[in-house]
C-alpha positions, 0 to 999 in steps of 0.5 A: 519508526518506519512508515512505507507508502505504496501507490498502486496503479488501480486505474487505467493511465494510473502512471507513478509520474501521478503520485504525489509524494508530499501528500505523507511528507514525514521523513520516516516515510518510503514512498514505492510504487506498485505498478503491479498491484502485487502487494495489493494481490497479496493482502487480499490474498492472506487470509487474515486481512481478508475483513480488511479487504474486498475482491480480489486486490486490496486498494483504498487500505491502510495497515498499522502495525506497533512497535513489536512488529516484524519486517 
């Protein structure tokens, strides 16, 4: 099993020094940092997640995909 964790900076003085990388602790889990927001911009952008999504940046989301799923 694989978990990645992506923060985001979604408000102003959002900085990756904030993120606190024990708050999802598992050791399965990738934290990375999207100062960017393209990950954000490209969920929101596939027209499959668009009923998970609101506007033009996916925030505030969580995607589960089972054991068959593709990287």
């Amino acid at each position: 099993m694989s978990v990645y964790v992506i923060s985001t900076a979604m408000l102003f003085g959002d900085d990756q020094s904030d993120v606190s990388v024990h708050l999802i602790s598992d050791p399965s889990a990738t934290h990375y940092w999207d100062g960017k927001r393209l990950l954000g911009i490209w969920f929101a952008q596939q027209e499959k997640y668009k009923s998970a999504t609101f506007g033009p940046i996916a925030c505030d989301t969580y995607f589960l995909y089972g054991p068959t799923a593709r990287r």
